[in-house]
Every structure is written in structure tokens, then in C-alpha cells.
C-alpha positions in Angstrom: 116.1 106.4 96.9 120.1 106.2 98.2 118.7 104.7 101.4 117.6 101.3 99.1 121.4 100.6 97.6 122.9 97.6 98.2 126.9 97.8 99.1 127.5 94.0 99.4 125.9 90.8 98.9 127.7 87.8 100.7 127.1 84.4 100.6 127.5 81.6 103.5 129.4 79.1 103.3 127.8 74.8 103.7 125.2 73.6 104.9 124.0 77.2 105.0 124.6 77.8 101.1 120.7 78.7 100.6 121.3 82.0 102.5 123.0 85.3 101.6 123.8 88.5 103.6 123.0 92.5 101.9 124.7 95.1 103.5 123.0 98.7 102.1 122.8 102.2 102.9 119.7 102.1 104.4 121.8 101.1 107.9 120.9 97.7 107.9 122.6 94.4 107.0 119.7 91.8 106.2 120.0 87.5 106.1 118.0 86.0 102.9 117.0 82.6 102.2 117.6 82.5 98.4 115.2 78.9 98.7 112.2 80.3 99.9 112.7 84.1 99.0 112.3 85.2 102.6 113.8 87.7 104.7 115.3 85.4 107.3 116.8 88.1 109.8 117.4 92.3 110.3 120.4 93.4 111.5 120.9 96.8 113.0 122.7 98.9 115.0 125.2 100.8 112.2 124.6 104.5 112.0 126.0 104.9 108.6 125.5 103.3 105.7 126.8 99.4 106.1 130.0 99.0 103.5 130.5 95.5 103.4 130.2 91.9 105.5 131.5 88.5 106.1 130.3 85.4 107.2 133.1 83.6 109.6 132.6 80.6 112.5 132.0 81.7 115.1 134.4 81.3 118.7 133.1 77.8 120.4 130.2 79.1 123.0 130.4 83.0 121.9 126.9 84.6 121.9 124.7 81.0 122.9 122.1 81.7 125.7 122.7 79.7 128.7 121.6 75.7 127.9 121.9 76.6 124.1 124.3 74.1 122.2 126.7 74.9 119.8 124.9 72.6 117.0 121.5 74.6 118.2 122.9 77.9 116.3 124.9 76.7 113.6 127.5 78.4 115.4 127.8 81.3 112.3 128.0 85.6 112.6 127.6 88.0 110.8 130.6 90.9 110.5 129.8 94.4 109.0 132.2 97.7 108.6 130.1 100.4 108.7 131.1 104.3 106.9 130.6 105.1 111.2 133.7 103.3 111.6 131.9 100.7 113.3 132.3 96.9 112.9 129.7 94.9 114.0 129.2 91.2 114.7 125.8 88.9 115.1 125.0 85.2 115.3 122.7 83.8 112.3 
């Protein structure tokens, strides 16, 4: 039951307003597209319960595969603070 809570629900900013971000204790942050109701992406890699996240730009080139354009990716990430002292970071 504790492993379902939600911590934190964020929002991203334009064009990308339709999505939202959970963090929860189950370890995982996950990406939502409030539009269709679909889980969009799964983030994990916290070993303790995910406390919060933030949507931010990201650095121009960080995290595109070679011949990936910035425009490709939206260039967005994902931060989390984990209780394991961890901060995490992924593209979206």
C-alpha cells in the first residue's frame, strides 16, 4: 500500500503542457500525458522512495544520440531527489 503514494506531481512547462511528472514511493518517477491518459515514460534507478522533481531545459546537445537534433527531443529532463540522497536526471 505505501509503495503506491505519490510525493509529487509536476507539470511541464509549453508546448509540453499535456504532460505531468509523479514522483512516489514505489522508486519510480513516471511521465503522463494528461490528453490521452497514457503512461508516456518509467523512470528508475532511485533506491528510496522518489521525494520530489522538476522539469528544466535541458544543456544544448546533453543526452542526444549521435545524429539526434536538439528539436528531435524537445530538449526537456527530468530531475528527482531521492530519500537515498540521490538526484537524478533524464531526457523526456
Amino acid at each position: 500500500f505505501l509503495q503506491d503514494v505519490i510525493t509529487s506531481v509536476t507539470p511541464h512547462p509549453a508546448p509540453k503542457r499535456h504532460l505531468f511528472t509523479t514522483a512516489s514511493a514505489d522508486l519510480k518517477l513516471k511521465t503522463w500525458d494528461a490528453r490521452q491518459g497514457q503512461l508516456v515514460a518509467e523512470h528508475s534507478g532511485h533506491v528510496g522512495t522518489v521525494l520530489d522533481s522538476c522539469v528544466g531545459k535541458s544543456a544544448l546537445g546533453w543526452g542526444l544520440d549521435e545524429g539526434e537534433r536538439e528539436g528531435d527531443k524537445g530538449g526537456s529532463v527530468v530531475m528527482s531527489a531521492g530519500d537515498d540522497g540521490g538526484v537524478l536526471v533524464w531526457r523526456v
